[in-house]
N, C-alpha and C positions, 0 to 999 in steps of 0.2 A: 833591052840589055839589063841584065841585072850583076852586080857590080857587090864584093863583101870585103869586105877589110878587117882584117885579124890585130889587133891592139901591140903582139908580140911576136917575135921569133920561137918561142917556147912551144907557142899554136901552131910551127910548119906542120907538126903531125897529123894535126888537123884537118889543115890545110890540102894536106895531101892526099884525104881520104874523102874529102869532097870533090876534087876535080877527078876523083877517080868515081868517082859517085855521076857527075857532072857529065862525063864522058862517056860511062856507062847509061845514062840516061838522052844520049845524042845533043847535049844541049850545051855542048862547048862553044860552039860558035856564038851561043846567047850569053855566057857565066863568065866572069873574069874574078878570081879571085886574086888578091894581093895580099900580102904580107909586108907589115909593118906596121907602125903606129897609124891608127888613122887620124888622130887630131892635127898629124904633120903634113898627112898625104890629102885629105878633104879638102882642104885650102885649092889643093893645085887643078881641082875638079874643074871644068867651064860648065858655067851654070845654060851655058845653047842649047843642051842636050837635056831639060830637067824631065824628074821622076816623078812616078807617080804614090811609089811607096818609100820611105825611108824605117828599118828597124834596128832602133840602139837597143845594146845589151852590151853593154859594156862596164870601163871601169869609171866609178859613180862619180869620182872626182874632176872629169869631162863632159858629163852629161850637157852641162850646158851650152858648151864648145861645139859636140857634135848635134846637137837640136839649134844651132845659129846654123851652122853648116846645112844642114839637112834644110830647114827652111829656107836658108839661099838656091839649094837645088830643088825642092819640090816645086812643082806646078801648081799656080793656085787650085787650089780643089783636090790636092796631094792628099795624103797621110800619111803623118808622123806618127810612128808607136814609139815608146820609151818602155823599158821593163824592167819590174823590179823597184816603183815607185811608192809603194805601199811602204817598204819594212814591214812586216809582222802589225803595224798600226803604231811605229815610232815617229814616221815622218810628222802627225800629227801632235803627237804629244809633245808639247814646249820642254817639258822636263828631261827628253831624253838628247844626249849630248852627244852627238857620234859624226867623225867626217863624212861620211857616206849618205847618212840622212840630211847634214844640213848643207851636202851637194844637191841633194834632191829637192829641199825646201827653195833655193837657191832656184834653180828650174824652173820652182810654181811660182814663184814671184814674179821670172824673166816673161812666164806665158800669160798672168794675170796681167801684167802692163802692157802686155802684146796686143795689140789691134788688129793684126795679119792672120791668127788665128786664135779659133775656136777649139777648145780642149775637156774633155772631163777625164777623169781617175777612174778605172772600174778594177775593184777588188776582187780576188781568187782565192780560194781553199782548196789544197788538194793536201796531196801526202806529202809534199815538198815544207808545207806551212801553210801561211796565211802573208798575201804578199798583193800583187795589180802590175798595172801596167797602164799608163797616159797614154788617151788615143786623142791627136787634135789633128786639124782640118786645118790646112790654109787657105784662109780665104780672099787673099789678096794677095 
């Protein structure tokens, strides 16, 4: 089953171009899209039924909310992506000062004390910029 959650209402349109997508692809029975916050609705997840993949893309200021969440529902041996952890190469630099990055610095901190998993940062360049995305493994 695979299961996405849209951050807003703003996204129905979204929304509604996926289950059309979803439906058109016979894979309704597998897709459940919801709309609403997902930092509200994750909580009410039952972790009986865990995944094997979790991918945030989301807004930065939850990052670490939805990567506690996702880690309750993954399967040891799961994968968690996060994306969007790079910044251009700010999250690194101490001197840059922005909420978004030091949501993300915040994350690296939460996975470097982590024991349950294993994580590296792999960086991208394309025409969008110069940006990545955290791939970690739970391993317990």
């Amino acid at each position: 089953m695979i299961k996405t959650y849209r951050l807003s209402r703003k996204l129905t349109r979204f929304a509604q171009v996926a289950t059309g997508n979803v439906a058109y692809a016979g894979l309704s029975n597998k897709v459940k899209i919801v709309v609403g916050p997902a930092v509200d609705m994750l909580p009410n997840l039952p972790s009986s039924e865990p995944f094997d993949l979790a991918f945030i893309d989301a807004d930065k200021e939850n990052n670490l909310n939805y990567f506690k969440q996702a880690e309750r529902l993954i399967r040891p041996g799961g994968v968690i992506i996060v994306d969007n952890v790079v910044r251009e190469g700010r999250t690194a630099d101490l001197d840059v000062v922005d909420r978004n990055v030091e949501e993300v610095r915040a994350l690296l901190k939460y996975i470097k004390a982590n024991a349950k998993v294993e994580a590296t940062t792999i960086a991208t360049v394309g025409t969008k910029g110069y940006d990545g995305f955290l791939y970690a493994v739970k391993t317990a």
